[in-house]
N, C-alpha and C positions, 0 to 999 in steps of 0.2 A: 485062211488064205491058201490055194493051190502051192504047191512048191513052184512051177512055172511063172507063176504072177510073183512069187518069192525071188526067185530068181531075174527075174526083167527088172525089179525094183532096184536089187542088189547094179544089177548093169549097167543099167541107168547112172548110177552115182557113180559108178567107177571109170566110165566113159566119160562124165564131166570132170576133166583136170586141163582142159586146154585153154590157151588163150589168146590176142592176140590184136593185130591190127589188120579189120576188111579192106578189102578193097571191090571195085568193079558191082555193077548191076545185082549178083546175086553173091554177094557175100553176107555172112553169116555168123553170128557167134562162136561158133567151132573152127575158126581158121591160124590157132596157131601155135605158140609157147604155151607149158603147162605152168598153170601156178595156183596157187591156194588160197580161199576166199580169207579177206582181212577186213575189218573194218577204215574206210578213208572217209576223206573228208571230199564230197561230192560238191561239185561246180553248180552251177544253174540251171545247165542244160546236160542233161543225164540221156546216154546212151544203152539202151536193151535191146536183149533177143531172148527168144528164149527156144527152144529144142527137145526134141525126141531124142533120146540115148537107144543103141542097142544092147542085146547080150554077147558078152565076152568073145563067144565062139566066133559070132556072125561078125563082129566087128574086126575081128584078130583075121578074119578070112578075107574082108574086103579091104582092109591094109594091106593085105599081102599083094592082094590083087593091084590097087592104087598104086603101091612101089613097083609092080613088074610093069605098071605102064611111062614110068621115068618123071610120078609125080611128085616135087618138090616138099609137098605139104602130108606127103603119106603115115611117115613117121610123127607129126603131131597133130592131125585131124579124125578123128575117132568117127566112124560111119554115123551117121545122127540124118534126121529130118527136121528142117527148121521150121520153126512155126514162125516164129515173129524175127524177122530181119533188123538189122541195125535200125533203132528206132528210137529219136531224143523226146524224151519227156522233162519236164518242170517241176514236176508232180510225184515224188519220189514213191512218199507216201499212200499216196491214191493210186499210183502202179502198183506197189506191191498187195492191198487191196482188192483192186481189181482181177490180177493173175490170181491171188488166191481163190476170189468167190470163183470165178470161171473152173480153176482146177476142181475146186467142191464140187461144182456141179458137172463135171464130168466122168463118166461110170470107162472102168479099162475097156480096152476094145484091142484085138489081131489085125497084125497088119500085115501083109505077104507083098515082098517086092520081089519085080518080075520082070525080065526084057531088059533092055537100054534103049537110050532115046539121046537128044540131043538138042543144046541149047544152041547150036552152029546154022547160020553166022550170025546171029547178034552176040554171042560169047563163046568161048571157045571151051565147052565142060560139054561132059556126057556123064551119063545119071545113067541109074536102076531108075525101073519106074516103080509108084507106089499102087498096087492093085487092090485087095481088101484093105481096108482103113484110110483108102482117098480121100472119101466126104467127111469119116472122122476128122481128119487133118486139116481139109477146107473149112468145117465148121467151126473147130477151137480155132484157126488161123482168122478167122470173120469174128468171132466174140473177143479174142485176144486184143484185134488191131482195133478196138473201140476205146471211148473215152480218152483218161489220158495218153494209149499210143496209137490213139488215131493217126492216118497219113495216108496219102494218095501215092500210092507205091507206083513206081515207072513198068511195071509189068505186073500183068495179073497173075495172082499167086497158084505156083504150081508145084507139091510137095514133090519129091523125090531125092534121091540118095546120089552126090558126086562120087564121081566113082573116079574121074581123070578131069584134071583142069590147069589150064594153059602150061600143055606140053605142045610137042609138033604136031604137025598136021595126023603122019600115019600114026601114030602112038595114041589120038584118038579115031584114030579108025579102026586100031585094032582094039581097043578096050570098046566098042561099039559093035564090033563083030564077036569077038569070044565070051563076054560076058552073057549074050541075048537069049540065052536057054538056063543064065542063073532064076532062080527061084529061092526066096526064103519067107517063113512064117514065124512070126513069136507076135508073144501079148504086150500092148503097151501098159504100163500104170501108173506113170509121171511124169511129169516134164519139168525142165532145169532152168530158172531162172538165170542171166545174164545182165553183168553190168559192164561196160566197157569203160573202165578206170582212167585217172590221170595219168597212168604210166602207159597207158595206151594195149594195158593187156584186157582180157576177158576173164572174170570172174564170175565163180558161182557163188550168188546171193541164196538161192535157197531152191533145193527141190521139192517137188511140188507132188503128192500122192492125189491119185484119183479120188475123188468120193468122199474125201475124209480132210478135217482139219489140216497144215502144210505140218512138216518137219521140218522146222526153224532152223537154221543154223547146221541142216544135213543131217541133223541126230537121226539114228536108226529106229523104228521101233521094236519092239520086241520079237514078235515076231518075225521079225529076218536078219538075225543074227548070222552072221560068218559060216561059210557051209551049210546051209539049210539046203540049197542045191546046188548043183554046177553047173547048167545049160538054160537057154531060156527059149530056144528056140530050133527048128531045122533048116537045113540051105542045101541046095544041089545048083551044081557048076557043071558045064560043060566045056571041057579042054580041050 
C-alpha cells in the first residue's frame, strides 16, 4: 500500500473521536463532543451515519478556517464528508452487514475539494464543494441508503465539506468569499461507521477499509502502524 493511502487511513480514524447531537436538515454524525466507542445496550430504534475522514494537515487547516469564521462547532467538528445522515434502523445486525459488503466492494478513490457554495436560504451553512470523487460519494451514498437504511431524505443528497454553519449573516459571506480559490486533493480508503447512542453522543462502531474485509473494533492493520507517513494529501488557500 502507497504511504499516501497509508496515511488517509491513518486520518480517517484519527478524525473519528467526535460526537454528539444533530440537528436541522443537514446534520450529520460529526457534529460534536468527542468520545470513545463502547459497547451499550441499543434501543429498537437505532440511529446511523456514516462519513469520510480527512488527513491531519487538511483537516487542522479547515478548523482553523471554520474558527476564523466564529463557528461554534469548529473545535469539535473534524472536516469529513457525510455519506449517510442521521438514519434509524431496527436491524442492527443487517446494517452492519450491509455497510460492510458495500465497503468491500468499494476500491479507494481522490477526491479534490474546490470552490464554496451555499446551502442559503433553506439553511444557513456554506461548504467547499466536492469536485473529483462527487459520483464516488453519490454512489456509496445510493448503495449505503439501501436496505436496512433505506429513507426518503427531505433533500437530495449532495456531498460537500461545511466549512461555516449558523453563524451571522456576513461571517458567511466572508467564509463564501475567501475560501472560493481553496483547492485540496488526497485519497480516500475508508469510511467510519456511526451510532448515535442513548446518551445522545456519536460513536464509532467501526471503520470501514476499502476493498478488504472491515477492522472490527478500529484495530490497525499492519501495515499502517504509527509514523509510516505524515500527510495524506495537498491544499492551497487564498487569503
Amino acid at each position: 500500500m502507497s504511504s499516501s493511502k497509508v496515511a488517509a487511513r491513518e486520518a480517517a480514524r484519527a478524525t473519528r473521536r467526535v460526537a454528539g447531537t444533530p440537528g436541522g436538515s443537514h446534520a450529520d454524525p460529526a457534529d460534536h463532543r468527542a468520545a470513545a466507542a463502547s459497547p451499550v445496550s441499543r434501543p429498537e430504534d437505532i440511529s446511523v451515519g456514516v462519513i469520510l475522514g480527512f488527513p491531519a494537515d487538511i483537516a487542522e487547516e479547515l478548523q482553523r478556517w471554520r474558527a476564523s469564521f466564529g463557528d461554534p462547532l469548529a473545535d469539535v467538528v473534524p472536516a469529513h464528508i457525510t455519506l449517510v445522515t442521521t438514519t434509524t434502523t431496527r436491524d442492527w445486525e443487517g446494517t452492519l452487514e450491509h455497510v460492510r459488503e458495500v465497503a468491500r466492494q468499494q476500491s479507494p478513490f481522490d477526491v479534490t475539494i474546490a470552490g464554496t457554495g451555499t446551502f442559503r436560504p433553506v439553511s444557513p451553512v456554506v461548504f467547499i464543494n466536492v469536485e473529483d470523487g462527487f459520483e464516488d460519494c453519490v454512489d456509496l451514498h445510493e448503495k449505503l441508503q439501501q436496505g436496512p437504511l433505506h429513507r426518503e431524505l427531505p433533500f437530495a443528497y449532495h456531498p460537500h465539506v461545511t466549512i461555516a454553519h449558523d453563524v451571522a449573516p456576513e461571517n458567511l459571506d466572508e467564509a463564501e468569499t475567501v475560501l472560493r480559490n481553496y483547492r485540496a486533493t488526497f485519497p480516500v480508503v475508508s469510511m467510519g461507521l456511526y451510532e448515535h447512542d442513548a446518551n445522545g453522543i456519536w460513536q464509532l462502531r467501526e471503520e470501514l477499509d476499502f476493498g478488504t474485509q472491515t477492522d472490527n473494533d478500529g484495530t490497525r492493520p499492519a501495515d499502517s502502524a504509527p509514523g509510516t507517513a505524515e500527510t495524506g494529501g495537498t491544499a492551497t488557500a487564498s487569503h
